[in-house]
N, C-alpha and C positions, 0 to 999 in steps of 0.2 A: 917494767910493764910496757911500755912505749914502743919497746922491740919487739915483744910478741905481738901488741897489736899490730902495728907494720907488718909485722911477718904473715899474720889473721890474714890480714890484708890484702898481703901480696898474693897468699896461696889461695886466698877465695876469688878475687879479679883477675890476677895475671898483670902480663901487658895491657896498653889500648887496645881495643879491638880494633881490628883492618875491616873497613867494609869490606865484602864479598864482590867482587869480580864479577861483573855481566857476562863474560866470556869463562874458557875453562883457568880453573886458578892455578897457579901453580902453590906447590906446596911451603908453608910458611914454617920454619925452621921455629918448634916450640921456644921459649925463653927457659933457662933454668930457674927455676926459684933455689933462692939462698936457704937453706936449712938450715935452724937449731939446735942445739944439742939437748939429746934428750935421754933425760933418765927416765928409773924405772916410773915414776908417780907422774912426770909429766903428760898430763894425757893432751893436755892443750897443743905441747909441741910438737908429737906423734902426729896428732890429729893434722898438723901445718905438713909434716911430712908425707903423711899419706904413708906411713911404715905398716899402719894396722888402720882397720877397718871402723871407719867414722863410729858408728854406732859404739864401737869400745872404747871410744876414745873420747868423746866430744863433752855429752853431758854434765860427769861427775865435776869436773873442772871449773866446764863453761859456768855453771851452779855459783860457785864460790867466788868468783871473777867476774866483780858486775860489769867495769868498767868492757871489759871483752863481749860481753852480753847485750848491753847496749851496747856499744859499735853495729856486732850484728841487727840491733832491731832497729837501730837507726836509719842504717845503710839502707837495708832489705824488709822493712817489718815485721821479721820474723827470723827464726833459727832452727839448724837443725834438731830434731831430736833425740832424744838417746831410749837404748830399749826398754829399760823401765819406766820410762814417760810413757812413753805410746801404750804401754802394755798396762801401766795405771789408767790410761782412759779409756781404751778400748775392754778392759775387765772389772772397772767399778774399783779396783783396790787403791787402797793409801800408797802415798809413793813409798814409802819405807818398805811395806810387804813388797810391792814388785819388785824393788831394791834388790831385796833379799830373793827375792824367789827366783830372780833374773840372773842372780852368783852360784844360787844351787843348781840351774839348769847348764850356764854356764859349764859347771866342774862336775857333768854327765852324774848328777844320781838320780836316781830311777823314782818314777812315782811313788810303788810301795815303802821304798825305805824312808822318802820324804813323809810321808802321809802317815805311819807308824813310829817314825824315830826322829825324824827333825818337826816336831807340830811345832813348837818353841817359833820356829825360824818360819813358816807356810804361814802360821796361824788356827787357833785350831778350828775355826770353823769349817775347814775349807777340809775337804773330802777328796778319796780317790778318783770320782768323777769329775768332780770341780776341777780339780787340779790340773786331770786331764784336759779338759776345754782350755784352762789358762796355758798348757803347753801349746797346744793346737795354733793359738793363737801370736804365742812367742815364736813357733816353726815361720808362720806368717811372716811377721815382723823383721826377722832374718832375713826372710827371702823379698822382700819388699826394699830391704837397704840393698842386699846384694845384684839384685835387679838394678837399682838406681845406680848401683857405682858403675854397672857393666852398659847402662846409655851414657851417663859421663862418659867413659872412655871411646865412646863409638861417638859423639858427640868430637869430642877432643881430636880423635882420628880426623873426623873431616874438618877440621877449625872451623865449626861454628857455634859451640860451647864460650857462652856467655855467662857474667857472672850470676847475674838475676836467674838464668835459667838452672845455674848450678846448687846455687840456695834451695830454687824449688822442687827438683828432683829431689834435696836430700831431705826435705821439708814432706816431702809425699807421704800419705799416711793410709794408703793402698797399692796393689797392683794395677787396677784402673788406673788411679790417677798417675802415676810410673808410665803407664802405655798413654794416655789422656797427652803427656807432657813430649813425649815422645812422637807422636804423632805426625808433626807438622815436619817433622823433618826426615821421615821416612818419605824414600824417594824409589820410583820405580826404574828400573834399566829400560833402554830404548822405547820410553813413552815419548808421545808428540810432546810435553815439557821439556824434556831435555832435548830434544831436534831442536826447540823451540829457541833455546838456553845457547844450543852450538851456534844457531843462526845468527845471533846476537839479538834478537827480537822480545828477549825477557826487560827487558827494560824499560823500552818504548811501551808496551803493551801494559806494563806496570805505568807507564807513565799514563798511560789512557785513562784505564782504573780509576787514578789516584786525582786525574784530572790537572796532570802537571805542563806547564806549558802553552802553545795553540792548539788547536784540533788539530786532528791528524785523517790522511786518506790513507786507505791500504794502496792504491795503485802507488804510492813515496817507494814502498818496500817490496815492490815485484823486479827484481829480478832474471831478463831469460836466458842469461845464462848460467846459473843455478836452476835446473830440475824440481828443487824443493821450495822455490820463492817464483815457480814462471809465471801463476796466475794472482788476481787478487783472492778468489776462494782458499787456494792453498795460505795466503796469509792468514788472511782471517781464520783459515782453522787456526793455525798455533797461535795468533791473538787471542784467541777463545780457551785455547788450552793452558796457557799463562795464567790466564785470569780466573778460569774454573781453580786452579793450580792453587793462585794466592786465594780464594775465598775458601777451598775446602781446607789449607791447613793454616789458616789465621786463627791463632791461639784465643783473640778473642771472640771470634765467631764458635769453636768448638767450645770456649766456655757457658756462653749463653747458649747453644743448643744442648750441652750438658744440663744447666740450669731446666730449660723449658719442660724436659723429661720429666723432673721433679712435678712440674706446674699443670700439667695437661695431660691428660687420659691417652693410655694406649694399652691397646687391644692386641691381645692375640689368638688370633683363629686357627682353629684346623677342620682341614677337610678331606674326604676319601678319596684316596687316587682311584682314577678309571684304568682298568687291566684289561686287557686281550684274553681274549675267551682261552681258556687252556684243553686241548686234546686230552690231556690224560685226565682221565675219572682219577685216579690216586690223585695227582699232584692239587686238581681242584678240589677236593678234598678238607686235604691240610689247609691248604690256601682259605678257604672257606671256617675254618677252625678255628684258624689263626686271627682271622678278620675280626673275627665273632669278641675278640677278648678288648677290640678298641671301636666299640658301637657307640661308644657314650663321649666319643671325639668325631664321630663323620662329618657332623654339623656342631662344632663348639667354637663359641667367643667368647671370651672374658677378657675383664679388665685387670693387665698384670698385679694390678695391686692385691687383688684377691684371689689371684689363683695358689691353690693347693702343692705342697712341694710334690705328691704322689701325682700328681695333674702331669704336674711337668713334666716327672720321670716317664708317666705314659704317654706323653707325646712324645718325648725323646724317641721312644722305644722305636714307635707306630712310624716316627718318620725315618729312623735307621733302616726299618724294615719295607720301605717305599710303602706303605700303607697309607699314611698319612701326607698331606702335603699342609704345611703351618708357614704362617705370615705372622710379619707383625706389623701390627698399621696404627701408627702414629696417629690424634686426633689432627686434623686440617691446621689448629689454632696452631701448631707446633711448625709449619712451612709459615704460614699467614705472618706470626710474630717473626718468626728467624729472619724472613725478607725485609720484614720491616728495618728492624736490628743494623742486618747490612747493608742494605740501601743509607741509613746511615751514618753506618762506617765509613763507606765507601764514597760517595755518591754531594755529601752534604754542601762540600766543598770544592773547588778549583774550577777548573772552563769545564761550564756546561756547554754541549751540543748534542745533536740528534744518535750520531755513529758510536758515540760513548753511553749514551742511556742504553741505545738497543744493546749493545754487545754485553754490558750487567744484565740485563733482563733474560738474555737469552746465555748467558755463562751460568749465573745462578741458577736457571730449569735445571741443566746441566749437572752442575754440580752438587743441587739438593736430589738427582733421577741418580748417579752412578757414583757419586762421593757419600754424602752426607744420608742420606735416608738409608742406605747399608752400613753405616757406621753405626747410627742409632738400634737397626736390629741387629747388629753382629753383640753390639753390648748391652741389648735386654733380653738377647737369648743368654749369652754369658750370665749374667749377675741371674738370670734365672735359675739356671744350669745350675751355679756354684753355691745360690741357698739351698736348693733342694738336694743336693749333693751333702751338703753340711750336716742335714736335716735326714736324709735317709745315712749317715754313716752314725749319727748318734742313735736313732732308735735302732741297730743293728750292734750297736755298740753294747745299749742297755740289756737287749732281747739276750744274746751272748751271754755278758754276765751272770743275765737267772738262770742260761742252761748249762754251762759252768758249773754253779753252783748249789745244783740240785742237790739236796739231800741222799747220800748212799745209803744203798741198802746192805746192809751189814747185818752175819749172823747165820746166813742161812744161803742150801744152794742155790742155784739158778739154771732153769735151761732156757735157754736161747732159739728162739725160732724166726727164720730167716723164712716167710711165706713164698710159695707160688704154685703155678697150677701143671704142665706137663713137665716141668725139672722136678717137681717134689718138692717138700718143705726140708729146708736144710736145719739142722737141732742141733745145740752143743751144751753138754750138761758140763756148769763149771759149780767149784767149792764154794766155801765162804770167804776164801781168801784172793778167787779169782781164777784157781789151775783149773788146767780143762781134765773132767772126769772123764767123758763119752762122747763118740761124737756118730752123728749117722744121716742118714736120709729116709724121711718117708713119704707117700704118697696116698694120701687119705681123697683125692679129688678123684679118683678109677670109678668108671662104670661098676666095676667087679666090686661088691659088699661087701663078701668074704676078704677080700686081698684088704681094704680099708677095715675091716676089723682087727686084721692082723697088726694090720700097721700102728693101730691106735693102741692094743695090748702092748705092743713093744712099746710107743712110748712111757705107757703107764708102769711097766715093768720097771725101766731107767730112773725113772722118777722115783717109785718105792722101795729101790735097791739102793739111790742115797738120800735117802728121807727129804726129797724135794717136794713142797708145796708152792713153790713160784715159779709162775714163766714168763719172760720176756717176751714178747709178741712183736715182730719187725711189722712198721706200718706200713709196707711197698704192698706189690702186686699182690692180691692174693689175701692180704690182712683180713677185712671182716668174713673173708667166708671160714679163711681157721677161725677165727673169731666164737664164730656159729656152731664150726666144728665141735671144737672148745667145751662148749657151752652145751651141746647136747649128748658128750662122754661123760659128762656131769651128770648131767640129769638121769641116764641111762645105769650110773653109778662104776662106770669104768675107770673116771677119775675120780679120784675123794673130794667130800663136801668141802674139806676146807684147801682145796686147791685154790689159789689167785692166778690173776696174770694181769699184766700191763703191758700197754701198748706202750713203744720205743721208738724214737725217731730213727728212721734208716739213713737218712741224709750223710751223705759222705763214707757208710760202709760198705760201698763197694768200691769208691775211691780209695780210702784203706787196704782191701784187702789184695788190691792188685801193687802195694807201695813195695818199698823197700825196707819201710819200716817193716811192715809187716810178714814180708818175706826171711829179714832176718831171726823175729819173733816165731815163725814158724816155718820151717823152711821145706816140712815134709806134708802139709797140710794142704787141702784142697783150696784155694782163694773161695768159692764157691761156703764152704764151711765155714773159712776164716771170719764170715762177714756176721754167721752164724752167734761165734763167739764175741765180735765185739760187740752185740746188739744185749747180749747177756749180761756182758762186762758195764755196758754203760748204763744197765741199772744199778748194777754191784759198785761202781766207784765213778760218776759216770766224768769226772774230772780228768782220772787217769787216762782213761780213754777218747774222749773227746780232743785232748792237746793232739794225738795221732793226726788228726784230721786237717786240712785247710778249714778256718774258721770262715771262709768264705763256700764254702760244699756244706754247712749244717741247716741249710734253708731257714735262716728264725729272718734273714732280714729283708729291705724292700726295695727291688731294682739292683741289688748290689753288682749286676753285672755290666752296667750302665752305669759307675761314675767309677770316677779317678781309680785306680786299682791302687796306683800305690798311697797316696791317702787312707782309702780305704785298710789297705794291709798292714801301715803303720799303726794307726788305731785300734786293731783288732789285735793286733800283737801286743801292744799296749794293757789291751783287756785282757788276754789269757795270762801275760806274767801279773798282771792284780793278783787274778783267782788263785793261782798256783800259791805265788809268796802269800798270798793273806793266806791260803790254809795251810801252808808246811809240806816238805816233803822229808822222806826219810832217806837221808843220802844214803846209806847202806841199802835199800831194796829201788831204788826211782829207777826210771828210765831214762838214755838220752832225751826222749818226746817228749819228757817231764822236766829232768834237772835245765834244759835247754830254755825252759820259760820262769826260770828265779831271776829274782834281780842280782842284775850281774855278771849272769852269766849267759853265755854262749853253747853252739852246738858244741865248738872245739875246747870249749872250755869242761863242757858235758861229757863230750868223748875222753879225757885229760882224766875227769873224775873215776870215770869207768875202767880207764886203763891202769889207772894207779889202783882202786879198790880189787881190782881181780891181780894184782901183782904183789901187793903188801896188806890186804886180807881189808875187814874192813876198819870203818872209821872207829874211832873210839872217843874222839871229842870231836867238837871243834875246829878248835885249833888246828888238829889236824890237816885238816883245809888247806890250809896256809902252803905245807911242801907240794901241791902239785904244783904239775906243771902251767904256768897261764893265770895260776890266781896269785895276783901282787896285793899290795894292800888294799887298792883302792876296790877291787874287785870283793875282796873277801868283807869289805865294810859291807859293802851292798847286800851279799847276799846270806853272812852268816846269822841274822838273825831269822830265817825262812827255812832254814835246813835244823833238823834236828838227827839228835841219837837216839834211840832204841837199844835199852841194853839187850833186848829181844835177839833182833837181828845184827849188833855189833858182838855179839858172843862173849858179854859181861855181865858181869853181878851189876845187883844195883849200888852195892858200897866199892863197887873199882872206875865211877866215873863221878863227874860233875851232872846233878841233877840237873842244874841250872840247862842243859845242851838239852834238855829236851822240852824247856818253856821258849817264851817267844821274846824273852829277855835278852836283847843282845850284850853281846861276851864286853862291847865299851862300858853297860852298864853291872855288869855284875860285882864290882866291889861296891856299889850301892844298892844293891838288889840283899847281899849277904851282910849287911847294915841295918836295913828293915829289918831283915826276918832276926838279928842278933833283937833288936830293938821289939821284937813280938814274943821273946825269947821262946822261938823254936830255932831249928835246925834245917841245912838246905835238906836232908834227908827226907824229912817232914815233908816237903811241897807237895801239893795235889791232892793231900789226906783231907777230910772235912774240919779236922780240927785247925791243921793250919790255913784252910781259907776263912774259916769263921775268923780267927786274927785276924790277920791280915786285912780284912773285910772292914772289920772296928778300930785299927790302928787308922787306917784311910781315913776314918772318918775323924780322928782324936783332935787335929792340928790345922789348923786355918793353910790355905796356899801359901801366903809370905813368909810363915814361921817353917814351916817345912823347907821351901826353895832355901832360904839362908840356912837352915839346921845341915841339909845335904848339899847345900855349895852348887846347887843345878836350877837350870829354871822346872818351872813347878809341870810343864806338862810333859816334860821329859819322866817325872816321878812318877805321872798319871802311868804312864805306858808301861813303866815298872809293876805299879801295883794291879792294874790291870791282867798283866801278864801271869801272877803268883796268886792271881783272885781263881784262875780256871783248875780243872782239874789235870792230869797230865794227861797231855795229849791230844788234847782238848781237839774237836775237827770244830774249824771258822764254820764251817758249813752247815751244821746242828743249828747257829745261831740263827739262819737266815732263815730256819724253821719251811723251804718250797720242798715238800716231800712230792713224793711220783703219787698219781690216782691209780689204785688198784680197784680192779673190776672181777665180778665175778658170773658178768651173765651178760647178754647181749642186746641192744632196743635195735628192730630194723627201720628204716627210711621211713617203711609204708605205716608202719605204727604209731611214727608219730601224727598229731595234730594239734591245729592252730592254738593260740591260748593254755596250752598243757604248759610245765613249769617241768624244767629236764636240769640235770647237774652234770657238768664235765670240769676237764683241765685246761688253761689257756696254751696254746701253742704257738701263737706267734701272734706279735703285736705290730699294727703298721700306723700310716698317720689316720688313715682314715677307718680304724677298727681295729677289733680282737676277732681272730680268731680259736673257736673251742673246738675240743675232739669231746664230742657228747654221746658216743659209742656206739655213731652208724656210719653208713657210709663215706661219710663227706662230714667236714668239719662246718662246722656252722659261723656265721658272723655274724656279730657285735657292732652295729656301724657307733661312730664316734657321737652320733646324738643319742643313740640310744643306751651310755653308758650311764648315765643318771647320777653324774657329778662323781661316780666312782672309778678311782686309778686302781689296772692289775699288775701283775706280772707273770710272768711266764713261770707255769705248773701250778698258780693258783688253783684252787678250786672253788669253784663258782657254779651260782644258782640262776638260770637266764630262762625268760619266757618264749616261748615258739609264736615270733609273728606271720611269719609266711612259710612255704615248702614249696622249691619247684624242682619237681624231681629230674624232668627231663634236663635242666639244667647243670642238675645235682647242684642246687643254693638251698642254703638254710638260712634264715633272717631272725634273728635273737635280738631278745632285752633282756639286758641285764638286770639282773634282783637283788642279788646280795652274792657276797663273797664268804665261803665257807671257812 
């Protein structure tokens, strides 16, 4: 034990430090540290090596090894962390679950498969979003040590990595504090400091400061033959820049102005930039437009504490956009105290005289005008920035999910109608399976009557020839006046009484229709049409079709084009492989767009799947799986329990496969799945019938958790997921569960109809922090502000009862209260 300590030792101090050089250094030849020998478990000795990456190494060891433990909190009061420590206190979990949950993220398995088949090892409280945020935060945590080891080594570069310094980067328990710690020794090229440093003048100047010595004149160090030292002004500047120099990166000055943040009010205001009159009528205009959407910042101040994360994002925007010009103004207390502080520091001690107090009073101006007062708002726009970032990727996160997984409409056709006014209304009549029937253009908006009568028989004709009573309605241009159209072939009796329609989000089908996805999908088809049929589609299945899309083009979230993009994308990618694997896919009919978002897999892994089933016909278990190309074991753990068979479209009987492939049992559990059902005495045949979930339902219920875990040799919520999965019917869609079906309308309310006080029903369509908005079936969607939801949470496709408090039409705003949710 003695040697490892030593070794602890040597590899966390090194040699004696060399003070640093007044003049340039010359480079000190590192020392070697003696290395251990280390096997597979020693993580302590690793950790001495520096073979792998502290965070994997440190912890588990350090834990067990007090005497190594104390050393460190001896030496240093403190030790590094390891990443289920941090990740137990920054997510409230016992260390054991972060333990655990920190090995399964570790050995890449994917949220769904954890949240579904490892609850045993998560816990089962802990859900597919939850989960997500603890990953979120683990990405962090990674990137928080890896950051640290990468100022180590740039530290180590210039030899001025100390041990004390090297504890506390590895001790950092953010990215600020990583940059916080880093700070002081970021250095600029050809600043008056380093002239300062060449001159050999850092030291005197520090001797000033520090009040080491007698007084000093600057006429000692002029110089005329040096250019850079011929006057005493030019001294005094780099006397001044030395000492701005040591005040703005003295660790304990940044700490207490850190600190003061905490303690004292600061304010951040925005205001309207002034613009030059513009010549062109257009551009002022837009200009003018544009302005109009950030009125409610020309004149705002708040106190960061309470500003709004959608705040921020709108000022973000206003000031990308030169609209806005924003400060952040520190209360006075926060200079008044820090001076004090340093004065202090600095000041308390050694020969007082006149030329040393002036040169801190006027170095400090200095350094709190172009160092320290841009530090503070460079990092309360950041920590701004990065909650409201957080903050808009989660409710963009949520909003996704319900549009996901909206209820399909199954059963019955669909046409598709893609509105507008001189192109025509683009139509695509698709089956109940999704093929496209018919597809055409009309133009119902013509002067001519006649021609608009015609146009509207042809629809009605297409619709009656494949007994369609639904239609998709795209909400773009053009929307409420089909809408109206609609609605008075009705009433005229050209379309039948019991025709519906629904409004459909258009968001991203025209991004769609120009892809390559789509191109392949139809490769004879007008894009123009295309857009037609996914708007159809996305009420028929609207999962299938929505994956087509960037989840960032489906408008449900808030600012999304204004924060991090790849954060963002990972997260959202995150959510669409939930939706997918939590409903199933049928690998014999999916799409790459589809199989591309299971856990587990990939495009190429999707493309793999596609090329094998069009080569050796299709799947017929499972198992199967296994011979492509790309899926090894680990891959097919992940995603075989998400993909199912169809003896339908695998072109089998139902007695020539394993029923088990088309529940949501994975194939590791099926010799305890076919255990149960021996134990219910039916048959796997049986699953899905009413007879065997009524079993199976009462079996569940027979046997306490402890007698069942020890009967089947598994922990008990692994059984859950068993019997859970043999409780549904076959084929069960996730999505039935979550009960968000589409609002079907049959008739139309205009803007001008409504009034104040009346009581209106619509769909929620998007959620942000500061309201809901509803499609109430006029012009313009109406808002919900967040006081006015009356202690009631929605989500996206509810259906909801809200009162009309204001209408401003020229603005096109509608102002709702919420009532009740239907």
């Amino acid at each position: 034990m003695g040697n490892i300590i030593s070794a602890v030792k040597t590899a966390i101090e090194g040699p004696e430090p060399r003070a640093r050089s007044t003049t340039t250094a010359t480079k000190v030849q590192k020392p070697k540290v003696p290395k251990i020998h280390v096997t597979k478990h020693d993580r302590v000795a690793a950790w001495v090596n520096e073979s792998v990456s502290p965070e994997r190494v440190l912890a588990p060891k350090i834990h067990d090894t007090g005497e190594i433990s104390s050393y460190l909190n001896d030496k240093y009061g403190k030790r590094p962390w390891s990443k289920h420590e941090l990740l137990a206190v920054l997510e409230n979990l016992p260390l054991s679950q972060a333990h655990s949950i920190c090995q399964l993220f570790d050995e890449d398995n994917s949220i769904p498969f954890l949240c579904r088949y490892r609850r045993d090892l998560i816990g089962p409280e802990i859900d597919a979003e939850r989960l997500r945020d603890i990953k979120n935060t683990y990405n962090q945590i990674l990137a928080i040590r890896a950051k640290a080891e990468s100022v180590i080594k740039k530290l180590e570069s210039k030899n001025v990595l100390t041990p004390e310094i090297k504890v506390e980067l590895l001790c950092a328990k953010t990215l600020d504090q990583v940059d916080h710690l880093y700070e002081p020794y970021k250095e600029r090229k050809n600043s008056a400091y380093e002239k300062a440093v060449e001159l050999g003048l850092e030291v005197h100047a520090v001797n000033m400061l520090r009040g080491r010595g007698p007084p000093m004149k600057f006429e000692t160090f002029v110089n005329q033959s040096n250019e850079s030292l011929s006057t005493t002004k030019k001294v005094e500047d780099f006397f001044k820049s030395v000492i701005v120099h040591d005040i703005a990166k003295n660790p304990e000055v940044l700490d207490q102005l850190r600190d003061l943040q905490l303690t004292h009010k600061i304010e951040l205001t925005s205001t309207v930039v002034k613009k030059k009159e513009s010549k062109d009528a257009n551009s002022k205009g837009k200009n003018k437009d544009q302005d109009h959407k950030f009125e409610n910042y020309f004149d705002f101040k708040q106190n960061i504490a309470y500003l709004k994360p959608h705040q921020i994002l709108a000022i973000n925007r206003g000031e990308n956009l030169k609209i806005l010009s924003v400060k952040v103004v520190p209360s006075d207390y926060v200079k008044r105290d820090l001076l004090r502080f340093t004065r202090d520091l600095y000041m308390k001690s050694g020969t007082h005289y006149i030329l040393r107090t002036n040169m801190f009073d006027i170095a400090f101006e200095e350094a709190w005008n172009k160092k320290l007062l841009p530090l503070v708002q460079r990092q309360v726009r950041s920590n701004l920035t990065t909650t409201a970032e957080q903050q808009s990727i989660k409710v963009f996160a949520s909003n996704l999910k319900q549009l996901l997984l909206m209820a399909p409409v199954k059963g019955e056709p669909i046409l598709g109608i893609d509105p507008g006014f001189s192109n025509g209304c683009k139509m695509a009549l698709i089956s109940e399976r999704g093929d496209v029937l018919e597809t055409f253009t009309l133009y119902p908006f013509t002067k001519n009557d006649r021609q608009s009568e015609e146009h509207a028989l042809k629809m009605a004709s297409a619709m009656n020839r494949h007994n369609c009573k639904l239609i998709a309605l795209g909400n773009g241009t053009a929307c409420r006046e089909t809408e109206t159209w609609i609605t008075n072939l009705k009433s005229k009796g050209v379309l039948r009484s019991d025709v519906r329609y629904c409004i459909v989000s258009e968001q991203g089908a025209s991004i769609y229709s120009c892809s390559e996805t789509a191109k392949k999908e139809f490769p004879d088809v007008d894009i123009n049409i295309i857009s037609a049929i996914s708007i159809a589609r996305r009420l028929n299945d609207p999962l299938c079709e929505f994956v087509k899309v960037d989840p960032k083009s489906l408008g449900v979230g808030m600012y999304q084009h204004d924060i991090n993009a790849k954060v963002l994308s990972e997260t959202l990618d995150e959510v669409v492989i939930e939706c997918v694997s939590f409903t199933g896919v049928d690998i014999n009919t999916a799409s790459v767009a589809l199989l591309k978002h299971v856990a587990g897999l990939t495009e190429k892994r999707a493309n793999q799947i596609l090329e094998y089933r069009a080569k050796n016909g299709p799947f017929k278990a499972r198992q199967d799986v296994k011979k492509v190309n790309l899926i090894g074991p680990k891959t097919f753990e992940q995603c075989a329990g998400f993909i199912r068979i169809d003896p339908a479209t695998a072109g089998i009987r139902k007695d020539q496969y394993c029923v088990l492939d088309s529940t949501t049992v994975h194939p590791e559990s099926y010799e305890i799945a076919e255990k149960i059902i021996r134990e219910c005495q039916m048959t796997v045949s049986d699953i899905g019938t009413p007879k065997f979930i009524k079993a199976i339902k009462g079996y569940a219920k027979s046997l306490d958790p402890q007698t069942f875990s020890k009967k089947y040799g598994v922990p008990y919520e692994r059984l859950v997921t068993v019997f859970e999965s043999l409780e549904k019917e076959l084929f069960h869609d996730f999505r039935m569960d979550v009960n968000n079906k589409p609002l079907f309308k049959s008739g139309l309310t205009k803007m001008t109809d409504l009034k104040e006080n009346t009581v209106v029903s619509g769909a929620v369509t998007n959620i942000c922090d500061f309201g809901v908005f509803v499609d109430i079936g006029v012009e313009c969607n109406g808002l919900i502000h967040q006081s006015k939801m009356n202690g009631m949470k929605v989500k996206i496709g509810d259906k909801v009862e809200a009162t009309v408090l204001s209408i401003d039409a020229n603005r096109n705003r509608i102002g709702l209260a919420l009532k009740s949710i239907l």
